[in-house]
N, C-alpha and C positions, 0 to 999 in steps of 0.2 A: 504494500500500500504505500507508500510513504516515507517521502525524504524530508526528514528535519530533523532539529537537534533534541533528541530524546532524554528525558529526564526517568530516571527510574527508581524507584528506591526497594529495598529488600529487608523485609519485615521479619523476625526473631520472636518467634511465641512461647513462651515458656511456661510449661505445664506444671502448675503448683498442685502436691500432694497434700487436700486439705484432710485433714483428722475433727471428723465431728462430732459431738456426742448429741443424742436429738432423740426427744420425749415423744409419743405417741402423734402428738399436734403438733411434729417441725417445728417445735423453735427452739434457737440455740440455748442450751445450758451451759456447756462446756465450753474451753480453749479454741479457737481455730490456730492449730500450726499450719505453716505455711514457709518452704524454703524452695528455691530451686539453686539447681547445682550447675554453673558453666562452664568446668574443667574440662577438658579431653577436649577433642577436635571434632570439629561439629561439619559433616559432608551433607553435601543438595544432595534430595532425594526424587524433588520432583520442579517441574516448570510450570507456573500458571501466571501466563500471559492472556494473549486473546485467545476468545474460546476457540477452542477446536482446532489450531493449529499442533500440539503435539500429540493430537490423536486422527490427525488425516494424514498429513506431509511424510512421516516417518514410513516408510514400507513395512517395516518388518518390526516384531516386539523387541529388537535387541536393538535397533535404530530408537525405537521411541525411548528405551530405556537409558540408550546414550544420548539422546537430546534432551531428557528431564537434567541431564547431569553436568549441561553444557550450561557454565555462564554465558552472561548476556553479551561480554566482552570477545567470545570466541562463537558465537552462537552463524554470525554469517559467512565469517571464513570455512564453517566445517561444514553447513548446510544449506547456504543457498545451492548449491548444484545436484544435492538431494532434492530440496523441492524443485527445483526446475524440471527435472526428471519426471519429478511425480505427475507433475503438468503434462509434460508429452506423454507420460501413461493414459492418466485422464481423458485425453483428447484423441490418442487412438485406438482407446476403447469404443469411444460414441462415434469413433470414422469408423467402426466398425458396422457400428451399429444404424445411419446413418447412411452406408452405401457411399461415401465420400470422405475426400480427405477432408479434414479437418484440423486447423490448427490456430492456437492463439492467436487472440489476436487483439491490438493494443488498448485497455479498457476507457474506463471514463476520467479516469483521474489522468490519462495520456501515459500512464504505466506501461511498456514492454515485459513481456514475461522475463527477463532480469532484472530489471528494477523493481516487480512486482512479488517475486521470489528475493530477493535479497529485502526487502522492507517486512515479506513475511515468517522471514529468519530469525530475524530482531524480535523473539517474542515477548515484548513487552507493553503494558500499556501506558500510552502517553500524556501529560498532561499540561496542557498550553493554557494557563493563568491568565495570559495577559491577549487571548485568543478576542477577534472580532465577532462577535455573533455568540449564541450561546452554548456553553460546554455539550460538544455531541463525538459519539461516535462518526457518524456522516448523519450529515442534514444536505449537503450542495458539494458539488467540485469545489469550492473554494474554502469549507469549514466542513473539516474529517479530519479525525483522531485528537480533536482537541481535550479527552477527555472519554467517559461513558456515562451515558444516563441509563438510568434502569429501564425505562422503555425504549432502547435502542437496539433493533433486531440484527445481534451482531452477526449471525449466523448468515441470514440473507442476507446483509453489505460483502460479505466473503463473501457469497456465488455470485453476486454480482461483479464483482472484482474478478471473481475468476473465468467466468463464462459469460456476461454480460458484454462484453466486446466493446465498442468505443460509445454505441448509445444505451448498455446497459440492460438490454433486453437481448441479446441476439439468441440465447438458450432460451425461448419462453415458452416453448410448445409449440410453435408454429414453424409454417414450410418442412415440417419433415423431421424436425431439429426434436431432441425432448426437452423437458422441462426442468432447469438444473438452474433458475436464477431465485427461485425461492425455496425454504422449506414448508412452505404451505402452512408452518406453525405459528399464529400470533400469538399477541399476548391478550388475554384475556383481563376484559373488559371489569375497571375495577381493582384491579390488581396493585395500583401503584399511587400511593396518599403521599399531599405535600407537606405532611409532618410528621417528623422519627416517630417508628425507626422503616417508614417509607414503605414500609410493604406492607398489605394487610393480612392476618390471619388467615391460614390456611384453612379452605373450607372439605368438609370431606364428604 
């Protein structure tokens, strides 16, 4: 997706072993101890950036397992030419399927599938503070990745990026072509209040 200067920060959760002593009716009687320990060397276990990228791009579970393990500093040197890959996979799959050749082709943000793959190597998400317009995933070609809003359907901004071709539609189901620029998932109506903690209770 995207050439700019990314900001990222890398979060440290540390799991406190609480000791509680608690009467029929949950409420505290007793101590809460509470320590944690930061000795010993602490290795990445996994990557979460934007969704879905170390769960499509990787080929194989020993790729995705060495891409969760890859910082963000080495993340485009070792994998943008994995995803690119995967892209011409992708694409002559459905020339298969399709009855023609098919191939990328430059999307809406004026991305080639190298620029395209290398900005989706950089799995991380971004956050533009001082951005025109307001914080979104993509709202226009001129304001994307300044940030994510909860109702921003990041899944479909991917296919569109990836199969939407220069107007964005070209995978939409039509002329012969399938339908790979959405996941036909919204979000459901409701779902998203403008006061913490922003989501509303699960209904079942």
């Amino acid at each position: 997706m995207k050439i700019f200067n990314i900001k990222y920060m890398v979060f440290a959760l540390a799991v406190s072993a609480l000791v509680i002593s608690c009467n029929d009716d949950d409420d505290i009687t007793g101590p809460i101890n509470a320590s944690t320990d930061f000795t010993g060397t602490f290795v990445q276990q996994d990557q979460m950036g934007r969704p879905g990228i170390n769960t499509v791009f990787p080929t194989t579970n020993a790729q995705e397992n060495a891409f969760n393990v890859t910082i963000p500093a080495n993340q485009i040197s070792q994998w943008q030419g994995v995803f690119s890959d995967k892209v011409d996979g992708l694409y002559a799959a459905y020339s298969n399927t399709a009855g023609t050749t098919l191939e990328y082709e430059t999307n809406i943000l004026g991305l080639n599938q190298t620029l395209l793959t290398t900005a989706l190597a950089l799995d991380v998400l971004q956050v533009a503070p001082n951005a025109t317009g307001p914080t979104t995933y993509f709202e226009s070609t001129s304001n994307f990745l300044t940030g994510r809003r909860l109702q921003d359907d990041v899944i479909d901004v991917s296919l569109i990026l990836l199969f939407g071709g220069n107007d964005g539609a070209r995978f939409n189901g039509e002329g012969g072509l399938p339908e790979l620029v959405t996941d036909n998932v919204g979000l459901e109506t409701g779902v998203v209040s403008p006061t913490f903690p922003y989501l509303v209770p699960a209904s079942f």
